[in-house]
C-alpha positions, 0 to 999 in steps of 0.5 A: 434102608436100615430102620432105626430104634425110637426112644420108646425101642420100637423101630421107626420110619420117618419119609417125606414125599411131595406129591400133587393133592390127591388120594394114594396108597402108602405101601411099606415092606420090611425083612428081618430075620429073614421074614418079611411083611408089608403093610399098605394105607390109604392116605388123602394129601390135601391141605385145608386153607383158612384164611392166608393159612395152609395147614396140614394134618393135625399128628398125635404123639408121644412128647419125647426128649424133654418136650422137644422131640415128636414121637410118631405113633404107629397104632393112634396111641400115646403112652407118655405122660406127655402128649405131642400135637404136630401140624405143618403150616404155610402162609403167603403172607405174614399172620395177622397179629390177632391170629391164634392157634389152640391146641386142645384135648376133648372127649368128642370133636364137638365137646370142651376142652379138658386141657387147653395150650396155645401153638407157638409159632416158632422163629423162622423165615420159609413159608412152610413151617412145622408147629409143635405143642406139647401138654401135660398128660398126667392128670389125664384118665386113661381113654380115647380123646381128641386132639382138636387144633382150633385157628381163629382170628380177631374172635372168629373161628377159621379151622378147625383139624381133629385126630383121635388117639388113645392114651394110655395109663395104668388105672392106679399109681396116676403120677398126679403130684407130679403134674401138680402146680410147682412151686413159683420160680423166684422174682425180685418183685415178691419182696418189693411189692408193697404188701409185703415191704410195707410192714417191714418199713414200719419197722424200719422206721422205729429204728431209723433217725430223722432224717431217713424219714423222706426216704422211707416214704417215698419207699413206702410209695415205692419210688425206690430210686428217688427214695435212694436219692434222698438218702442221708447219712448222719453221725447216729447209727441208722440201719435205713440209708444202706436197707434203702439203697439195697432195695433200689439196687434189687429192684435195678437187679443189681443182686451182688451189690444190694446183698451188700448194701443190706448186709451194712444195714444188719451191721448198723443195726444187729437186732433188726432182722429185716436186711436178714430177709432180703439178704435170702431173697437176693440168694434166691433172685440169684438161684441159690436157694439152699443158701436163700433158705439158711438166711430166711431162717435166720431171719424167723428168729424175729420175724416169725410174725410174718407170712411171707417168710414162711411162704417163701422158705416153703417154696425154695425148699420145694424147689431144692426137692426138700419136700419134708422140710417145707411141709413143715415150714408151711405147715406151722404157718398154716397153723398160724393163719388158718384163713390164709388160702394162698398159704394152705394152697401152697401146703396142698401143692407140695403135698401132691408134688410128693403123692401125700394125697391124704396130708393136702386133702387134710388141710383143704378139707379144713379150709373148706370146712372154715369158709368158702373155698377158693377154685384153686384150692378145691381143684388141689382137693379134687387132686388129691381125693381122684388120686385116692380113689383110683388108688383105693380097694373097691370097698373104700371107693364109694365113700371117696367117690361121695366125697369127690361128687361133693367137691366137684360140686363145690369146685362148680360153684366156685366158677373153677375153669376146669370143670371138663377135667374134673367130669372127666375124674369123676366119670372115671371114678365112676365107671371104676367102681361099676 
């Protein structure tokens, strides 16, 4: 047969053979050019049973193809930033509901976990089936770990399959804004939750007449369908009948018809900038963030006192690949609630989506420097101070090494959850510098 060209222009050769367990010799022969070569492995076929499970080996490879696709590794070494865990399973029964399978990367089979994903089990109707789990690689080191592949069930550990590969990366440029938090996909529930609809109510109600009142509180309550019920229409203008209805018709996800609804109650009432907000965050609920983005900032002329104005802009922009613009938007609200942690860790995560490792650093360090920090927010830092290091000339190293033992010091502190990753950065700075 013709081999043919992997994605990465190595030529590939995928085989299946079913044979009783045993020990054999693999045995390949390849012409091209006409010079030959041949290669021969040992292999064990075997399967290693926990409970009503049949598993087979645990494969590392590249990720490829959006995430979907597997690239075996000839030599045991991935080169993406994408690593791949492939395993064969069969089963005589169905699982049991509590049945798990956790694929993690480890230093040494027995050590903890550095990057942690559950397997999924795909839908399917045979009783053997393969298993895929793919895990982000880029805030890894360069190095040799372990896949290790954990079954358990009801608490208790059943299996455990391990393999050994080495990834490798430049030592420098690691893609680590990249691999930061992305900015959240927008939900309807953001704006409906009570925190943030509570105030924009209160202004409602210094507009509304007398008779909104029973329907801005069963709002305020958030039965937001009974409070469309008792809405009633009087002679007077009263911006609350059509914001009300608009809110219940969100909730229901009707986007189209609740933008309507609150663009009747800008009508009614021109200088309340409220139905402005929610008019963005219906353009959101629908994807279309840029038009999301215009309406929010049309709504800041009033609204500036609020939050969750500048959050939400700062992630739609984020999401349209606008990453200066919500710096900025997310900056001046950092500058207006310095103690807002949630606003600065949305600050710091833009920044190292855009490698701006020294404008996140700046702002977690003065979070820091003003009270305790938040886990996440440390572990941003920690982010941006490792993609300094490794990027640094050796003479700027020590000083940025020093400051990140002391964030990781902070980061334990705090009960972060990653604290075998951050060791990992930190060993690997270290042994940079040596």
């Amino acid at each position: 047969m013709d081999l043919t060209a992997t994605p990465s222009g190595r030529l590939g050769f995928v085989g299946l053979a079913s044979v009783a367990p045993g020990s054999y010799s693999l045995k390949l022969a390849a012409v091209r050019e006409g010079r030959a070569g041949s290669v021969e492995h040992a292999v064990a076929a075997r399967l290693t049973s926990a409970a009503s499970l049949q598993l087979g080996d645990l494969m590392i490879g590249d990720g490829v193809a959006g995430n979907v696709a597997f690239g075996t590794s000839v030599d045991g070494h991935v080169r993406g930033d994408r690593i791949c865990g492939l395993l064969q399973i069969a089963s005589d029964q169905h699982l049991p509901p509590e049945t798990t399978l956790t694929f993690e990367v480890v230093k040494d089979e027995r050590g903890p976990a550095i990057v942690s994903t559950p397997f999924l089990m795909p839908d399917s109707r045979s009783r053997a089936r393969m298993w895929q789990v793919t895990v982000d690689a880029r805030l890894l080191p360069p190095g040799v770990y372990v896949g290790r592949l954990i079954v358990s069930s009801g608490g208790k550990e059943l299996a455990r399959l391990a393999a050994t590969f080495a990834l490798e990366r430049a030592a420098t440029g690691m893609a680590l804004g990249a691999a930061a938090a992305a900015a959240p996909r927008f939900t309807p529930e953001q704006v409906l939750d009570a925190g943030v609809l509570g105030p924009f109510l209160d202004d409602l109600a210094g507009r509304a007449t007398e008779a909104s009142r029973p329907a801005i509180e069963r709002a305020r309550a958030g039965r937001l369908g009974e409070a469309m019920q008792a809405v009633k229409t009087g002679s007077a203008p009263d911006p609350a009948p059509a914001f009300i209805r608009g809110l219940a018709l969100l909730q229901q996800g009707q986007i189209q018809a609740a933008s309507d609804a609150f663009r009747d109650s800008a009508r009614a009432s021109p200088d309340f900038l409220v139905p402005a907000f929610y008019i963005g965050a219906c353009y959101a609920a629908g994807g279309r963030d840029t038009q999301a983005v215009n309406a929010w900032q049309t709504s800041l002329v009033g609204l500036e006192g609020f939050p969750v104005v500048y959050r939400l802009m700062g992630e739609a922009l984020s999401r349209t690949g606008d990453v200066e613009r919500a710096l900025d938007i997310l900056e001046e609200a950092v500058s207006r609630w310095p103690d807002d942690q949630e606003m600065v860790l949305r600050l710091a995560n833009v920044a190292l989506e855009a490698r701006r490792y020294d404008r996140a650093l700046r702002y977690v360090d003065r979070a820091v420097e003003r009270r305790p920090a938040s886990a996440d927010l440390l572990f941003a830092g920690l982010q941006a101070i490792f993609a300094q290091v490794v990027s640094e000339p050796a003479p700027a190293q020590e000083a940025m090494l020093d400051r990140l033992r002391r964030y990781r010091d902070l980061y334990v502190a705090a009960g972060g959850r990653q604290t075998a990753l951050v060791a990992e950065w930190v060993a690997f700075a270290e042994r940079l510098r040596k």
